[in-house]
C-alpha positions in Angstrom: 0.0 0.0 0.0 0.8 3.5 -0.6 1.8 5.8 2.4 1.9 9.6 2.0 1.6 12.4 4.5 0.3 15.8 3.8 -0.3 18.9 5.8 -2.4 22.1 5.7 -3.0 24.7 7.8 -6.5 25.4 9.6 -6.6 28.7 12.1 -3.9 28.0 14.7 -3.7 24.2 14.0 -1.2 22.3 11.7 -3.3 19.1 10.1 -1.0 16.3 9.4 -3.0 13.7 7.6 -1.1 10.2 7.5 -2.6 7.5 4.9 -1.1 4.0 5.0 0.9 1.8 7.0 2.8 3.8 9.5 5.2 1.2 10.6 8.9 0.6 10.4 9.8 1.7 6.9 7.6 4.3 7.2 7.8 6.3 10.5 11.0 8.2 9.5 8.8 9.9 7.1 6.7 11.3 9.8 9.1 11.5 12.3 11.0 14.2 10.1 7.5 15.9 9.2 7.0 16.6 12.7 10.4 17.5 13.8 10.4 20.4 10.6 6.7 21.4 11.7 8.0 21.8 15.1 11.0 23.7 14.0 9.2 25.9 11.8 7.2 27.1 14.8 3.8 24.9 13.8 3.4 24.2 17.8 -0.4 23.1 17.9 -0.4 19.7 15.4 -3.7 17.1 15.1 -2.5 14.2 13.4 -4.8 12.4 11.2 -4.6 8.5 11.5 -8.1 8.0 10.1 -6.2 7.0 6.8 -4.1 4.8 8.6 -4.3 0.7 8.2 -1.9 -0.6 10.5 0.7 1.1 13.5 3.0 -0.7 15.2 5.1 0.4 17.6 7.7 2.6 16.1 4.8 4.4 14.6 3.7 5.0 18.2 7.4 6.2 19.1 6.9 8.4 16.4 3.9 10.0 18.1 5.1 10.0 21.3 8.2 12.1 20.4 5.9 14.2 18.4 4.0 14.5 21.5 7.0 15.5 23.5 8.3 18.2 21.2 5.6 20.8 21.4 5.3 20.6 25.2 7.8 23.0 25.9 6.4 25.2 23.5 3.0 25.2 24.9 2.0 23.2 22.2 -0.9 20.6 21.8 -1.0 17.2 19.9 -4.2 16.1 18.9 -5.2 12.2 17.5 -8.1 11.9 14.9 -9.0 8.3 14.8 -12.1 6.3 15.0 -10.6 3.2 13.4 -11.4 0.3 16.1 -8.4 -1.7 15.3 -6.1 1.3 16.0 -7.6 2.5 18.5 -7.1 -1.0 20.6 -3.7 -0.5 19.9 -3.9 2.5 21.6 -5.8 1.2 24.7 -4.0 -2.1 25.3 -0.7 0.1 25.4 -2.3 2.8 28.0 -1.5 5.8 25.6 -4.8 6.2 25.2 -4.7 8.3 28.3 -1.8 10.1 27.0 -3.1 11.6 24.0 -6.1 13.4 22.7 -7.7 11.3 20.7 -10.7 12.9 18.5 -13.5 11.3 16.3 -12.9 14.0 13.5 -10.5 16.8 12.6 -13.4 19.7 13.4 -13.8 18.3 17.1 -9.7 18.3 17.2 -9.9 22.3 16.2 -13.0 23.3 18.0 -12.5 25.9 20.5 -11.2 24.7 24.1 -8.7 22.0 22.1 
């Protein structure tokens, strides 16, 4: 399968939309997406996994780090995801009580995110 990662901009948020298999061979992809957002001042990221098919756990590494980047800018890192399968992955490793995880990139950008 194809994997390809695009960004846009929406108000004060930075959407990264991830479609694919974000595993292994992938993740350095992403990993140096977030780290050039991050250094180009983008501090408030939601990362769209609804495109995504599989994550194993470099992908969540990947994530994490992002994650850890923005805090000391007073960022936020938002999840869109609704896919069960990925979502499990989420639960069963306990970061689903790290992130915000969001049913749709609107909710992810509403005001009070």
């Amino acid at each position: 399968m194809d994997f390809s990662i695009s960004t846009r901009s929406e108000g004060a948020y930075t959407i990264v939309e991830v479609v694919g298999e974000l595993e292994v061979s992938t993740v350095p992809r992403l990993r140096e997406r977030l780290k050039d957002l991050i250094a180009d001042g983008d501090y408030h990221l939601v990362v769209d996994l609804q495109g995504v098919d599989f994550l194993d756990s470099t992908g969540l590494g990947a994530l994490v780090g992002g994650l850890q980047r923005v805090y000391p800018h007073d960022g936020s890192f938002q999840l869109v995801c609704t896919r069960q399968r990925i979502l499990k992955i989420f639960a069963l490793t306990g970061l689903i009580n790290v992130f915000s995880i969001h049913s749709s990139v609107e909710s992810a950008t509403s005001p009070g995110n």
